[in-house]
DRENBA-371908 format. One line per 10 residues: their letters; for each residue x, y, z of C-alpha. Coordinates in Angstrom, 1 decimal. Layout:
N
a> X,Y,Z; ...
END
This chain:
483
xxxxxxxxxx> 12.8,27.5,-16.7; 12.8,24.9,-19.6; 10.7,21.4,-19.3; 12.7,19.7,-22.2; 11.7,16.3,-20.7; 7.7,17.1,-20.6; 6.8,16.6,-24.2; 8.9,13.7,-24.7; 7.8,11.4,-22.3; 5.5,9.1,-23.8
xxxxxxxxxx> 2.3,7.2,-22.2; 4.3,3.8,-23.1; 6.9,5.4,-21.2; 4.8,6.5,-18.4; 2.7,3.4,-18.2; 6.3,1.4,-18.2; 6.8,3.6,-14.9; 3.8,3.3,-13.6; 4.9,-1.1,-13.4; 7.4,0.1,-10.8
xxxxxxxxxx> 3.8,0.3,-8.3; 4.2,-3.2,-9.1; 6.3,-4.2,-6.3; 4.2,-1.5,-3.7; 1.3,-4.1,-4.4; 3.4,-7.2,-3.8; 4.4,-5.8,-0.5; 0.7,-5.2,0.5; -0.2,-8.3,0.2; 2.6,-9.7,2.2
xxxxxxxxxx> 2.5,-7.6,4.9; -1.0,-7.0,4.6; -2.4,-10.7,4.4; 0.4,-12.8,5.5; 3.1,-11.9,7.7; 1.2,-11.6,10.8; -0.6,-14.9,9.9; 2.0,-17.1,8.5; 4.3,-16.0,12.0; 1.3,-16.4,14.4
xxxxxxxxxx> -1.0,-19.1,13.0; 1.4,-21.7,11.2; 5.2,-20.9,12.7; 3.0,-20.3,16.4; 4.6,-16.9,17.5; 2.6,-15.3,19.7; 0.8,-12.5,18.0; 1.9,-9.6,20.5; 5.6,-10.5,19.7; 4.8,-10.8,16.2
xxxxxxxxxx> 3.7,-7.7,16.2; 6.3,-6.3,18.1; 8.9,-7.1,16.0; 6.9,-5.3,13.0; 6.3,-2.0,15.6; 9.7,-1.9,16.3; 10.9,-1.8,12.3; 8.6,1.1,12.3; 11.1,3.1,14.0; 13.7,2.9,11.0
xxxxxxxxxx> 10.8,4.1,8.5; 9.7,7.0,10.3; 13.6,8.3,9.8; 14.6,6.5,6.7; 12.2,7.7,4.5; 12.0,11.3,4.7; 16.1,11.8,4.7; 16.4,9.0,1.6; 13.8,11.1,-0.3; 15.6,14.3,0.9
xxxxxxxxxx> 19.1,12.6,-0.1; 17.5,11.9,-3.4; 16.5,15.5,-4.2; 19.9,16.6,-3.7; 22.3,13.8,-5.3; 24.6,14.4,-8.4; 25.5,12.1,-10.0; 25.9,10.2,-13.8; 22.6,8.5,-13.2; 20.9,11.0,-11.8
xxxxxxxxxx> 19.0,11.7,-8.2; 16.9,8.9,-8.4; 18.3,5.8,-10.6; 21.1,5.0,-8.2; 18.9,4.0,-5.5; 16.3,2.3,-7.5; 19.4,0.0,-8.7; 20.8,-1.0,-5.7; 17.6,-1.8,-3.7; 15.6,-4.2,-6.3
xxxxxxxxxx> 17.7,-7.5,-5.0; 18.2,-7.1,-1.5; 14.1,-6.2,-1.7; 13.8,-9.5,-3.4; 16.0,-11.1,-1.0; 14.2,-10.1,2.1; 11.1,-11.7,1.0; 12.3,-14.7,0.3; 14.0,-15.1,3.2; 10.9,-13.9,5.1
xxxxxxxxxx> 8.8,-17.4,4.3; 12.0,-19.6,3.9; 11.9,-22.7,6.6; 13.5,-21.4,10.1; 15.7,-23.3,11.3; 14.1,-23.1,15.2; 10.3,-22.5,16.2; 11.2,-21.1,19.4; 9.8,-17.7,20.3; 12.9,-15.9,20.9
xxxxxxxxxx> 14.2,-16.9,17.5; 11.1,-16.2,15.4; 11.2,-12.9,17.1; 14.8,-11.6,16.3; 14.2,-13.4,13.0; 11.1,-11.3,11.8; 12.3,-8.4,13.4; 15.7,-7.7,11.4; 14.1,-9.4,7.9; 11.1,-6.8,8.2
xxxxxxxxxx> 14.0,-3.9,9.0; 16.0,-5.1,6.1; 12.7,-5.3,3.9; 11.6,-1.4,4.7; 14.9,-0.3,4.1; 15.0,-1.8,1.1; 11.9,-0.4,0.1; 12.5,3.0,0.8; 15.3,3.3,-1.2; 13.4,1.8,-4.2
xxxxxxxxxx> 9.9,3.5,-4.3; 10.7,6.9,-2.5; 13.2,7.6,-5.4; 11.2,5.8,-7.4; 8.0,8.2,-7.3; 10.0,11.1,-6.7; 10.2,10.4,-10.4; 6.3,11.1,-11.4; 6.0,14.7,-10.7; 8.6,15.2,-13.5
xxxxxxxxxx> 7.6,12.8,-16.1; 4.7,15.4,-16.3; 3.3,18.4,-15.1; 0.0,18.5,-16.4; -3.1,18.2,-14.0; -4.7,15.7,-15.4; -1.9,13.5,-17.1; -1.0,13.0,-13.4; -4.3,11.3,-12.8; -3.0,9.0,-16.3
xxxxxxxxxx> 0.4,7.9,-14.4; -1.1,7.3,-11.0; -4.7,5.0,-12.7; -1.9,3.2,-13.9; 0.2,2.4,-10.9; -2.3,2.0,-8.9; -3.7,-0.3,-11.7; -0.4,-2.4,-12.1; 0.0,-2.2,-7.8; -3.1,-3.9,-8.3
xxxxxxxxxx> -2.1,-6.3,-11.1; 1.3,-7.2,-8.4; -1.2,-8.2,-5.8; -3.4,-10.1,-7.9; -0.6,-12.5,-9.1; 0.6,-13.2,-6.0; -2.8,-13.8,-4.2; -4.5,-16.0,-7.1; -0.9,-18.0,-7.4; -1.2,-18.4,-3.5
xxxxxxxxxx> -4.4,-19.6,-3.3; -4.9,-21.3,-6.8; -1.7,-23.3,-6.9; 0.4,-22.6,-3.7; -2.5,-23.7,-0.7; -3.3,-27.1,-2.1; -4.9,-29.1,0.2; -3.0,-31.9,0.6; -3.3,-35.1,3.9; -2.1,-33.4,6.4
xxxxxxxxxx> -3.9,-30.1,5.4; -7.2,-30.9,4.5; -10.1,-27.5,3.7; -9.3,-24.4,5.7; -6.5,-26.5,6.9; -4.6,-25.8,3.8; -4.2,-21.6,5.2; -1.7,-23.7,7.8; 0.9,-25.4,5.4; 4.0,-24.4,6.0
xxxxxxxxxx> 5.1,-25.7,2.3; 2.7,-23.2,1.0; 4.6,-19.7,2.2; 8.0,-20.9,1.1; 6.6,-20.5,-2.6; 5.0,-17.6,-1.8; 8.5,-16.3,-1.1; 9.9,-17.4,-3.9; 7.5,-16.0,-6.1; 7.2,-12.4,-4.3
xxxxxxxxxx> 10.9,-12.2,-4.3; 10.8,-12.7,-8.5; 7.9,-10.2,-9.2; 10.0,-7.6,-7.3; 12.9,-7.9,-9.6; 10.7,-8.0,-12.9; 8.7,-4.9,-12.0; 11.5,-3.1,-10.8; 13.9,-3.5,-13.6; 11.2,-2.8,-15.7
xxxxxxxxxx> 10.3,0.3,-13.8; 14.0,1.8,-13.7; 15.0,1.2,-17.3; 12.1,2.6,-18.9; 13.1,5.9,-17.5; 17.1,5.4,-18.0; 17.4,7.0,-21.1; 16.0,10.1,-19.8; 18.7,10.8,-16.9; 20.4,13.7,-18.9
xxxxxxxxxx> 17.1,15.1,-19.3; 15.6,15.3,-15.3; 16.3,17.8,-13.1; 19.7,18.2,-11.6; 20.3,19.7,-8.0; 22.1,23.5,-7.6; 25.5,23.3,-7.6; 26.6,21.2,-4.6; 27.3,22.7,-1.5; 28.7,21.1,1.9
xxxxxxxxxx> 26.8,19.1,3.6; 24.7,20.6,6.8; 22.6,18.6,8.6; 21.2,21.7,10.0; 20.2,22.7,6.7; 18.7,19.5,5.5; 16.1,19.6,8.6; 15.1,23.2,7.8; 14.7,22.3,4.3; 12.3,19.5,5.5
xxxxxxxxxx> 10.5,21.4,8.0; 9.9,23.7,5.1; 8.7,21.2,3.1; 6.2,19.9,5.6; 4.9,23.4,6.4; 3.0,23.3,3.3; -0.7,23.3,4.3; -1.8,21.2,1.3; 0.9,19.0,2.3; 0.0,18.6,5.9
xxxxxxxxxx> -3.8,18.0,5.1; -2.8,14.8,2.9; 0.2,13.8,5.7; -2.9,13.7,8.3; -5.3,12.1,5.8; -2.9,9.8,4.7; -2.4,8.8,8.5; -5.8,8.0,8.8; -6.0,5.9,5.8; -2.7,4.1,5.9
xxxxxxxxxx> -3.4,2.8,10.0; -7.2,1.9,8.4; -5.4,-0.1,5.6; -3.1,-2.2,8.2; -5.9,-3.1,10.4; -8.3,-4.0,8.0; -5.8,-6.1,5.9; -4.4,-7.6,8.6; -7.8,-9.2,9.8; -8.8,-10.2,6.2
xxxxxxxxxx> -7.2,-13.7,6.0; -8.4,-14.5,9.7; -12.0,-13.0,8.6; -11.6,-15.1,5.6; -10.6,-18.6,7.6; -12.8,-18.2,10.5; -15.8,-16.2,9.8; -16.8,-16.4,6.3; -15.1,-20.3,6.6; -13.8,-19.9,3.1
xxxxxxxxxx> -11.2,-22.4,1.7; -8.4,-21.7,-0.4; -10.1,-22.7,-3.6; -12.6,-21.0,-3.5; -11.2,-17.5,-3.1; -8.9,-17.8,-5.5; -10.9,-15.9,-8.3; -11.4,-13.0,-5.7; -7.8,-11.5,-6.5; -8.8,-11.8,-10.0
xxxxxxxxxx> -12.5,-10.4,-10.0; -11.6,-7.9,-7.3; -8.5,-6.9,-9.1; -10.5,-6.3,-12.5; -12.6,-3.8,-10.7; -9.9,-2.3,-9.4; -8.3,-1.5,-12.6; -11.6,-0.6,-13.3; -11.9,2.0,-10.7; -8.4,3.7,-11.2
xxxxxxxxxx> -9.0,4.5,-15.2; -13.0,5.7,-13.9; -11.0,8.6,-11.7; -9.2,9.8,-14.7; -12.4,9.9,-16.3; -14.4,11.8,-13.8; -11.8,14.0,-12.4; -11.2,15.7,-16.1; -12.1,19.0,-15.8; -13.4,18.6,-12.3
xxxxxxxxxx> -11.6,19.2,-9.1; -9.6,16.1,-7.4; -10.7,17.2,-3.9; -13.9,16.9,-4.6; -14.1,13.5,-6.5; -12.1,12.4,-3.8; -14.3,13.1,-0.9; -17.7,12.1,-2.6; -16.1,8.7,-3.6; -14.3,7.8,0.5
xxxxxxxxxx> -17.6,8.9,2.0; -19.9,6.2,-0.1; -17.2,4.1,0.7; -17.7,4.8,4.6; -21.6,3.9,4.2; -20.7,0.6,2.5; -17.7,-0.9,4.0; -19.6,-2.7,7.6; -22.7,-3.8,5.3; -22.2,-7.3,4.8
xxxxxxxxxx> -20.6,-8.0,8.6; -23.1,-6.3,10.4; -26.0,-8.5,8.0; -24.0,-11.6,9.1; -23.7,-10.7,12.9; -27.2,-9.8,13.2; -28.7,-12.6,11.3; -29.5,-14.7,14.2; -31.0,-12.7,15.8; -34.1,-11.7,13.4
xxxxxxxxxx> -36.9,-14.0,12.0; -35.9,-13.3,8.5; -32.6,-14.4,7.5; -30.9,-11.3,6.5; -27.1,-13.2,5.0; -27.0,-16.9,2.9; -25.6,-19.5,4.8; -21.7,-19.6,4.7; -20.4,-22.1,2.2; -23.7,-21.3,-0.3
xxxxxxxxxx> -23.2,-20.0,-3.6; -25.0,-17.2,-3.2; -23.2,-15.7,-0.7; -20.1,-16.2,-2.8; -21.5,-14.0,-5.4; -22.5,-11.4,-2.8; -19.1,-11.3,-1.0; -17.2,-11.3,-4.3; -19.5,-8.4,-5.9; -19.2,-6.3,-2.4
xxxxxxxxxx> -15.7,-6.9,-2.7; -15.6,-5.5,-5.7; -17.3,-2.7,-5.2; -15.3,-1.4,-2.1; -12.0,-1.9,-4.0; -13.5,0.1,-6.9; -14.1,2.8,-4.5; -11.0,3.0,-3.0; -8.7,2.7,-6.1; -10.9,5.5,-7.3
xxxxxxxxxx> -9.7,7.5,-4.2; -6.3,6.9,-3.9; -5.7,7.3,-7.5; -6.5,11.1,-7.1; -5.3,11.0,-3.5; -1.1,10.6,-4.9; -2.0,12.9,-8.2; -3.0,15.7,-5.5; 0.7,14.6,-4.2; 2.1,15.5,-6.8
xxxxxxxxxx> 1.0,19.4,-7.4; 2.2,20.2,-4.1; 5.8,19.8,-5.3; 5.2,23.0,-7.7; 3.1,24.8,-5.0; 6.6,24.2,-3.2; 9.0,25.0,-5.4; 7.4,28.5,-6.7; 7.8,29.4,-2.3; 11.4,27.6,-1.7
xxxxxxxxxx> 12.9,27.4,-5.4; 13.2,23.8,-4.8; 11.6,20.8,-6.4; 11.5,18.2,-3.4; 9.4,15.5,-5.0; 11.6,13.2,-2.9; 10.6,14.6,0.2; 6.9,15.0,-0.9; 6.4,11.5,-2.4; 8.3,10.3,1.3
xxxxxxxxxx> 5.2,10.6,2.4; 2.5,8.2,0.9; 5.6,5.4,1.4; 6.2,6.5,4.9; 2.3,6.2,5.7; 1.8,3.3,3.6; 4.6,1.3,5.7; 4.5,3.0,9.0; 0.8,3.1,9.9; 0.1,0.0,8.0
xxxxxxxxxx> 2.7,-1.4,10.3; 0.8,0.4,13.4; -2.3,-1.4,12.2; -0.7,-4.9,12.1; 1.3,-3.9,15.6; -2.2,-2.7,17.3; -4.1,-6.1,15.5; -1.8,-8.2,17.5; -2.6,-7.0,20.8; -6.5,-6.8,19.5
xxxxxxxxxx> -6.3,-11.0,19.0; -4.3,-11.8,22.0; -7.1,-9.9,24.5; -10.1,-11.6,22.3; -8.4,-15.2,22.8; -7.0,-16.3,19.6; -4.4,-19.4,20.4; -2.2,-19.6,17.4; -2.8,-23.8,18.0; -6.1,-24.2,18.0
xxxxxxxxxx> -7.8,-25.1,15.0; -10.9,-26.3,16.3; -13.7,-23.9,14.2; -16.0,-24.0,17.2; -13.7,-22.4,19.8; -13.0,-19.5,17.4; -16.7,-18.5,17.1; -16.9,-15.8,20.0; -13.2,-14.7,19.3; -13.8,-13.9,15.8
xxxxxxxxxx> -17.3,-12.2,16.3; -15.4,-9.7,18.3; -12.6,-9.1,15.8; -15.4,-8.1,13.2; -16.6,-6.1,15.7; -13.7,-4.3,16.6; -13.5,-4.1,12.7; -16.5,-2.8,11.4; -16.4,0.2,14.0; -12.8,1.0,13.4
xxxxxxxxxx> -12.5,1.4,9.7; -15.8,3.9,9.4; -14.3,6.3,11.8; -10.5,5.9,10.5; -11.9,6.3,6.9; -14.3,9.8,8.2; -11.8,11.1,10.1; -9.2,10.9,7.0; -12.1,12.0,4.2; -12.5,15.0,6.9
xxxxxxxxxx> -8.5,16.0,6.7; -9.1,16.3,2.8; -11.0,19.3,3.5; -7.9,21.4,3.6; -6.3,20.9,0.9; -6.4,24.4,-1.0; -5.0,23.9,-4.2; -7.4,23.6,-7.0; -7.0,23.2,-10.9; -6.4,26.9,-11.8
xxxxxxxxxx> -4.4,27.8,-9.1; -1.7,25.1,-10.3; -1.9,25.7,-14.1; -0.9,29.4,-12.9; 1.7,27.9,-10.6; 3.1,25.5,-14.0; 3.0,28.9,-15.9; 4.9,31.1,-13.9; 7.8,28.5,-13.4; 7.5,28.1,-16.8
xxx> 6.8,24.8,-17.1; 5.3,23.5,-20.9; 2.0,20.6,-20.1
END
């Protein structure tokens, strides 16, 4: 079986690719810092329906994804399996967050409701059928082991670099204090998330185009489908159950779980962490996206580094379990502080706890890029530890499934946050600091015990994943695939 595509595809090329991530990170930060947020705190929908309304749109992931990256694998066409989706998805993407921070014309419950329900629908679906195909497209560019770990430090790197943007724009120029919205007021102007709309919606169409026409002029060269046959349903649900028999495959599905419903929770209670317990103001974490996002970077190209000539398994797992023993450090110093003679944590609003948070910060996201980098690169050799038992290669279905986890359980965290700050109190119009001090001791509470466990129980999953670096290079030879 010829690879005529393997040795032609540049790191220019793949780093061009790799920009498509680009729009992944713009995402995260919406729905991981400001949907819930912007719905419940400024536009005053109560947090259960908020989060309702994202639960629900879960339901259209969970069955979108998987038969869009299945319907991917098997597409013929003069653009190829994966092109044709990736073009018809960047502006409706774009679209839908605009529209998502664009003034409503009512604040009334029912209406902000129905309203964030079928934008967040029309946003996942959207997104499915631009990054499924999307990084169906990786596992091709390249086959070689470690290359992999190449492409994904660098679209984790650039997800990163999406993120940054929009979160240093946001807070730097976007939540201006202004009369009405005076220090952590400023988090509550409704001025403020119209631009951040406008803005998100723009960085999806940049990365994106730059994404799918890097890898245009190599549509004669990827891998075309058998001959088409007629459509069975039937069929196509074997063919995934197949798929998703794969052990190595299951291992990372369960992991990935674990990880992505971690992800939603903890994001979602970073801006109220950030407003009400640290008692930041916009200003002055506006360099955080930056320094955090350096480190980052950072991280992703150190996993390329140490994984060369090591197992990915293994990196992975040492680096998620320092990252277990680090991750309550700072909250649990805080909470306990009054209660000791020594002061254990600087006083909020001191410089020196600035520098400690932002360092810690840091740190953690270091860590997890480090992870996650090899976490998608271990995605990828299970499509030829596939194909050499079905004859297939399904990276469609396969790379479903850090999307599908990424927006489903992510959207679980957010859906399981809302009920979390309507039982600890929090009224979406009460800005009085005071009144907010038991609530928000309970939410990092609830936080600093829930993301140690989802992070062990996910690092724990890892544990059966069986392929290793020989067994794939012998896999890569026998289909006859050039590195």
């Amino acid at each position: 079986m010829k690879d005529s595509i393997a040795k032609g595809v540049s790191n220019l090329t793949l780093i061009l690719y790799s920009s498509g991530s680009g729009a992944m990170g713009v995402n995260g930060v919406i729905f991981g810092a400001w949907v819930l947020f912007f719905y419940n705190q400024v536009l005053g929908l109560s947090a259960v329906l908020a989060s309702l309304a994202i639960g629900i749109s879960l339901i259209f992931d969970a069955i979108s994804d998987p038969l869009v990256g299945a319907w991917s694998d098997r597409l013929k066409s003069k653009l190829g399996r994966r092109h044709p989706f990736i073009y018809l998805s960047i502006f409706p993407l774009a679209l839908g967050f605009y529209f998502l921070f664009s003034e409503p014309v009512s604040l009334d419950q029912d209406y902000l409701f129905w309203r964030l329900l079928i934008l967040v629908v029309l946003i996942r679906i959207s997104l499915t059928f631009y990054e499924t195909p999307r990084a169906a497209l990786g596992p091709e560019l390249t086959k070689d082991y470690d290359r992999r770990n190449f492409v994904n430090a660098w679209a984790y790197a650039i997800a990163i670099f999406g993120s940054i943007i929009l979160s240093f724009v946001m807070y730097k120029f976007f939540l201006v204090e202004t009369e009405d919205f005076k220090g952590d007021m400023a988090f509550l102007n409704p001025e403020a998330y119209k631009y951040l709309g406008i803005f998100a919606a723009l960085l999806i169409v940049i990365f994106g185009l730059i994404s799918s026409l890097s890898t245009h002029r190599f549509i004669p060269e990827l891998h075309q489908p058998q001959v088409k046959t007629a459509f069975s349903t039937k069929k196509l649900l074997e063919e995934i159950l197949e798929c998703f028999s794969n052990r190595s495959w299951l291992a990372m599905l369960i992991s990935g779980c674990f990880y992505g419903l971690n992800i939603g929770i903890s994001s979602g209670v970073g801006t109220y962490i950030n407003k009400y317990f640290w008692q930041w103001t916009p200003d002055v974490l506006a360099l955080f996206p930056l320094v955090t996002g350096i480190a980052t970077i950072f991280g992703a190209i150190l996993a390329t580094s140490l994984a060369k000539g090591r197992e990915k398994r293994n990196v992975c797992i040492t680096v998620f379990s320092i990252n277990i023993l680090t991750s309550p450090i700072p909250y649990l110093l805080r909470l306990l502080d009054p209660y000791t003679e020594l002061s254990l944590f600087p006083d909020n609003g001191s410089n020196l706890i600035w520098w400690i948070l932002i360092s810690y910060t840091a740190i953690e996201d270091m860590l997890r890029a480090m992870g996650f980098v090899l976490v998608i690169s271990m995605i990828f050799d299970i499509v030829e530890d596939s194909q050499i038992k079905t004859g297939r290669r399904d990276e469609g279905i396969f790379m479903a499934g850090p999307g599908l986890i990424q927006k489903v359980l992510s959207g679980l965290g957010i859906f399981i946050l809302g009920f979390v700050l309507q039982y600890i109190g929090f009224d979406p119009q009460t800005t009085n600091l005071q009144d907010e001090n038991i609530p928000i001791n309970q939410l990092v509470i609830f936080q600093i015990i829930i993301q140690p466990l989802l992070t062990l129980a996910a690092t724990f999953c890892l544990f059966f994943y069986t392929i290793s670096r020989n067994s794939h290079s012998g896999v890569v030879d026998e289909l006859g695939y050039k590195n």
